[in-house]
C-alpha positions as CSV (number, residue, x, y, z in Angstrom):
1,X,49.6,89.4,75.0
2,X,53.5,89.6,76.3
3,X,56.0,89.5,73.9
4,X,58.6,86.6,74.8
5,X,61.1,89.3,76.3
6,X,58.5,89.8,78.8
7,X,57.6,86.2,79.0
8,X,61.4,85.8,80.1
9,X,61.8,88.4,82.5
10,X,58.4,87.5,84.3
11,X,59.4,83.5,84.3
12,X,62.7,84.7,85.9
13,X,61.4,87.5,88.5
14,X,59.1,85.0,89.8
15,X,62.0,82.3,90.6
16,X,64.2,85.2,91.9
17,X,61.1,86.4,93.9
18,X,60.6,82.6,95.1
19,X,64.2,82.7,96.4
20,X,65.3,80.5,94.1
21,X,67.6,82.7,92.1
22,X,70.6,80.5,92.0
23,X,71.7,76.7,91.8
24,X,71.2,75.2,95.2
25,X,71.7,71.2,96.7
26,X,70.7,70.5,100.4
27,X,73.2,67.4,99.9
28,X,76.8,68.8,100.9
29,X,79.5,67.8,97.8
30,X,83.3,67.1,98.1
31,X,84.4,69.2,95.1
32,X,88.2,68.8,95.7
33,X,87.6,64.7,95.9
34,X,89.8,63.1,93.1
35,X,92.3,65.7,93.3
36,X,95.8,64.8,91.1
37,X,98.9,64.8,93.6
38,X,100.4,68.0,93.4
39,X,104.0,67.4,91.5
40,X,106.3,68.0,94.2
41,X,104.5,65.2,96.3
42,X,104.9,62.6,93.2
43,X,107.9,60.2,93.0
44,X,110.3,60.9,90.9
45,X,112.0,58.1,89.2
46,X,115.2,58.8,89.9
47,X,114.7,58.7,93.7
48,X,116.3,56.1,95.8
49,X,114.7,53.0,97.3
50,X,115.2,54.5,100.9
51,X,112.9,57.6,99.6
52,X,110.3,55.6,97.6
53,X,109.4,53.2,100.7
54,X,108.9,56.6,102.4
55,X,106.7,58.1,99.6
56,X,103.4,55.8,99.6
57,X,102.0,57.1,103.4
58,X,102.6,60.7,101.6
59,X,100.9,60.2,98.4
60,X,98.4,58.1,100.3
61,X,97.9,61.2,102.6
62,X,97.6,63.6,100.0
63,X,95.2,61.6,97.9
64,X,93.0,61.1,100.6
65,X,92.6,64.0,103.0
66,X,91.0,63.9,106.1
67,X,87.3,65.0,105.6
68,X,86.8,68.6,106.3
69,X,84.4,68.9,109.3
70,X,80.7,70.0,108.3
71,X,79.9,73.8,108.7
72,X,78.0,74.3,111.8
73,X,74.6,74.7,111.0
74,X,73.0,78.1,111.2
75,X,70.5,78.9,113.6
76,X,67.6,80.7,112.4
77,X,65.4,83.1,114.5
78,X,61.9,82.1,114.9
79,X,59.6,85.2,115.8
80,X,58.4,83.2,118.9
81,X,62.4,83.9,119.9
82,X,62.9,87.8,119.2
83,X,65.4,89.0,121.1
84,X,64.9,89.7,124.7
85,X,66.4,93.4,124.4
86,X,63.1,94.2,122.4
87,X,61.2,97.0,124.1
88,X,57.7,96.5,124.7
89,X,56.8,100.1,123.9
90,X,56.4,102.0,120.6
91,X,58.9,105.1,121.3
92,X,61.7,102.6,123.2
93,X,61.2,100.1,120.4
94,X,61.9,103.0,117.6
95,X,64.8,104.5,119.5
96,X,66.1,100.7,119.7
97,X,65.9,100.1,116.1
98,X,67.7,103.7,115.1
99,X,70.7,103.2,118.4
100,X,71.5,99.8,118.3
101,X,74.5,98.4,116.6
102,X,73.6,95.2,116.5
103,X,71.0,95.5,113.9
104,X,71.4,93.9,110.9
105,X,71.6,96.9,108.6
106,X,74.3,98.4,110.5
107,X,77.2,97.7,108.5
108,X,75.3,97.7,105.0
109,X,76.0,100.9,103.2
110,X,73.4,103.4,101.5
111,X,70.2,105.4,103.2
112,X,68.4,104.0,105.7
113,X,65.2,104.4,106.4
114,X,62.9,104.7,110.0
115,X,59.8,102.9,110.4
116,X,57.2,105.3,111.6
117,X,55.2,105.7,114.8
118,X,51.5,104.8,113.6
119,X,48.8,104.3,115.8
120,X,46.2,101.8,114.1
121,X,46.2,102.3,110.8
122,X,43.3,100.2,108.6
123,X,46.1,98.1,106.3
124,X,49.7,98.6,106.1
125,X,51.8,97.0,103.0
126,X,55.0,94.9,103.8
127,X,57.9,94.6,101.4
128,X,61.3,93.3,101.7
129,X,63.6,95.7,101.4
130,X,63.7,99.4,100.2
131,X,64.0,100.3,96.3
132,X,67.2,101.6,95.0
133,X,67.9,105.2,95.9
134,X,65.0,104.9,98.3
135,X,65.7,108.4,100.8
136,X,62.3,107.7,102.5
137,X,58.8,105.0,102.8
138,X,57.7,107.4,100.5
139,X,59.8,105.9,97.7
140,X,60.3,102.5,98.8
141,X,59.0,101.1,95.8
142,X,60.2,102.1,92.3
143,X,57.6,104.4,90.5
144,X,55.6,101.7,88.0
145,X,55.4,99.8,91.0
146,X,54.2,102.7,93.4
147,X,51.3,103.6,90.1
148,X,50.1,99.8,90.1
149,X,50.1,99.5,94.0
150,X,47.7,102.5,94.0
151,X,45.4,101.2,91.3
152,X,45.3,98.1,93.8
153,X,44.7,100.5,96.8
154,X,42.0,102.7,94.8
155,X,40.0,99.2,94.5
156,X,39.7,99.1,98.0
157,X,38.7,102.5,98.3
158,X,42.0,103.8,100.2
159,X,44.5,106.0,99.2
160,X,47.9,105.8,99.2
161,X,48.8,108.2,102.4
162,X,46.2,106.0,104.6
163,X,48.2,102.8,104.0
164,X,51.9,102.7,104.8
165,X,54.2,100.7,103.4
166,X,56.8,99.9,105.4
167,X,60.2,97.6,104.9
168,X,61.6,94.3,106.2
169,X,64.5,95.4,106.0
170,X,65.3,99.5,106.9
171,X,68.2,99.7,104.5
172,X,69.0,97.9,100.8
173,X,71.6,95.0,101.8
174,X,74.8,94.6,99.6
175,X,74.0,93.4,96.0
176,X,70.3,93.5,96.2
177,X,69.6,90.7,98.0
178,X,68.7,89.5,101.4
179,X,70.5,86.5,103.0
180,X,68.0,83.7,103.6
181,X,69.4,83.7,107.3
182,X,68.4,86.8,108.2
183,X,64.9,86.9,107.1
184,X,63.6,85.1,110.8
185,X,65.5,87.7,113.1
186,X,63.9,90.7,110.7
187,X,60.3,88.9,110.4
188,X,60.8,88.9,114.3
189,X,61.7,92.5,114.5
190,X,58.6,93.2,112.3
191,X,55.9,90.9,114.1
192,X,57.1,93.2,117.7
193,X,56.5,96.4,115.8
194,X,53.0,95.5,114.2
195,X,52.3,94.4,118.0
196,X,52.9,97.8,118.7
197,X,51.1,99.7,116.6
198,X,48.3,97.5,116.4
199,X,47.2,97.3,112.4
200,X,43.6,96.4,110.9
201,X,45.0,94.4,107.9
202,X,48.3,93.8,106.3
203,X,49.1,93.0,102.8
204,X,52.8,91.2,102.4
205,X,54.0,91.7,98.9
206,X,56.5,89.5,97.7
207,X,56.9,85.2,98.3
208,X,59.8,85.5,100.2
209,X,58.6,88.1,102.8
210,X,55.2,86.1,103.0
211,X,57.2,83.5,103.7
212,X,59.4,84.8,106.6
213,X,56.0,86.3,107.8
214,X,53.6,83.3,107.6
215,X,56.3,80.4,108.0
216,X,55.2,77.2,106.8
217,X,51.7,78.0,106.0
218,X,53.3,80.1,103.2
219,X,52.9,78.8,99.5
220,X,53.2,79.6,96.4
221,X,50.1,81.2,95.0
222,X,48.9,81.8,98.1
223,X,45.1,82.8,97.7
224,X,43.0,84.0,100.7
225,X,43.4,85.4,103.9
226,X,45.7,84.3,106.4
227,X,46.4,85.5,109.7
228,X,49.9,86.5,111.5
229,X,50.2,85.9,115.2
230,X,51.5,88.7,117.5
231,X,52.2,88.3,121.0
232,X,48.8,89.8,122.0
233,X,46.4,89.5,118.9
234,X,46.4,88.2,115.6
235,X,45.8,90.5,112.3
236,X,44.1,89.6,108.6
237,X,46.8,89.5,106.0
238,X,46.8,88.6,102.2
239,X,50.0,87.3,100.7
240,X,50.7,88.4,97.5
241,X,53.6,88.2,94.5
242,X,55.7,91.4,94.2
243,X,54.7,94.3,92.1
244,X,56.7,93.1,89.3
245,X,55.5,89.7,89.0
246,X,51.8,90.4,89.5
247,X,52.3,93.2,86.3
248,X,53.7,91.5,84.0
249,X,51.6,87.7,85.0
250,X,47.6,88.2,84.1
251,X,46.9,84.7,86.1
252,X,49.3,86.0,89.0
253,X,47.2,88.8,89.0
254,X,43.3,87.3,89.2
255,X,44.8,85.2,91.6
256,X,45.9,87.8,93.7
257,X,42.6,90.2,92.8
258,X,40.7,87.0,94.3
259,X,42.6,87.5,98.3
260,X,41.8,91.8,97.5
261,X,38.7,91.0,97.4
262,X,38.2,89.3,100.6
263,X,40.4,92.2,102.0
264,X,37.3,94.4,100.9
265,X,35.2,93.0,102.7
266,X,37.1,92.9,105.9
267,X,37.7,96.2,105.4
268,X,33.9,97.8,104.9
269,X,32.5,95.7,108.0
């Protein structure tokens, strides 16, 4: 049984992991609305008449700004609209990805790492970003994680060198956390690369890179197998919680043990 500190932290990870790690309103608010004058706008009562009949369009002003215009809205990137300048082959795409500037890592500090050049694995594992003081895939995920993910692996009877695990995102953004924004144009990157190197199965750990992957058939719990659409096939993927979440949550986990098994089975036909 978890004590209640573990309780806590699993309750929170699973919101964080959800994307919902901080207050949020679709409605837009006007804050500043009901605003006192500031004093040197105020009429002073020792002004003349001359300057008070002036004073009311002022005050009247100040009181009641002009609405602000709404931000423009952002424009997320759909995998269905990866950029043109994609290469369509697997050393062009991987030179792309290390050269260009315009990638979204490019002005995030820390190490970065390089997807590799596979050639059909059985199952590759997705994750959204790189652990902290990750050099290489090798230690993308944080050791307790890495120890459970192999348990998980040894169930299907692979071991951990025959299924990569590859990031979202090639380097850990600022803070820790991914904008929300961004997650299209990198689950676009991803889907162009998987195209390439032409996987048997994927597993997506975590809800918020299943649901950049699998768009609005995402959910939360997801249990089964769903598939990803690439430009020229489509691939068998299980959606689970992160590493941390299905640790420390028993029902997370049988949930999650229910889609592995279905993996299994793909896997031994």
């Amino acid at each position: 049984m978890m004590t209640p500190e573990q309780a806590a932290y699993a309750y929170a990870h699973w919101w964080r992991e959800a994307g919902l790690d901080c207050a949020t309103d679709e409605a837009p608010r006007r804050w500043r609305d009901g605003e006192p004058v500031p004093f040197w706008r105020r009429s002073s009562p020792a002004s003349s008449t001359a300057e008070g009949a002036a004073r009311p369009a002022i005050d009247a002003l100040a009181q009641n700004p002009a609405p602000a215009p709404p931000p423009a809205p952002v424009q997320a990137r759909t995998p269905d609209q990866a950029p043109k300048t994609m290469p369509a082959d697997l050393p062009g795409f991987l030179e792309w990805i290390a050269q260009d500037a315009g990638q979204p890592e490019a002005d995030w500090h820390g190490e970065r790492t390089a997807l590799p050049a596979l050639h059909a694995p059985r199952l590759v594992l997705l994750v959204e970003m790189p652990a902290a003081g990750a050099t290489d895939l090798a230690q993308l995920l944080e050791p307790q994680q890495q120890r459970f993910i192999v348990s998980m692996l040894g169930t299907l009877g692979l071991e951990p060198t025959q299924v990569p695990c590859l990031p979202l995102a090639l380097r850990r953004p600022p803070g820790g956390h991914l904008d929300a924004a961004l997650l299209p144009q990198l689950a676009a990157r991803m889907t162009r690369y998987l195209d390439l190197v032409q996987p048997g199965a994927i597993i997506l750990l975590g809800d918020r890179i299943g649901r950049a992957m699998l768009g609005e058939r995402w959910r939360p719990g997801l249990v089964g197998l769903e598939k990803i659409d690439l430009p020229h096939r489509s691939v068998d993927t299980v959606a689970l919680a992160g590493p941390d979440l299905l640790m420390n949550r028993p029902l997370a986990k049988a949930r999650s043990w229910q889609s592995v098994r279905m993996l299994h089975g793909l896997l031994t036909q």
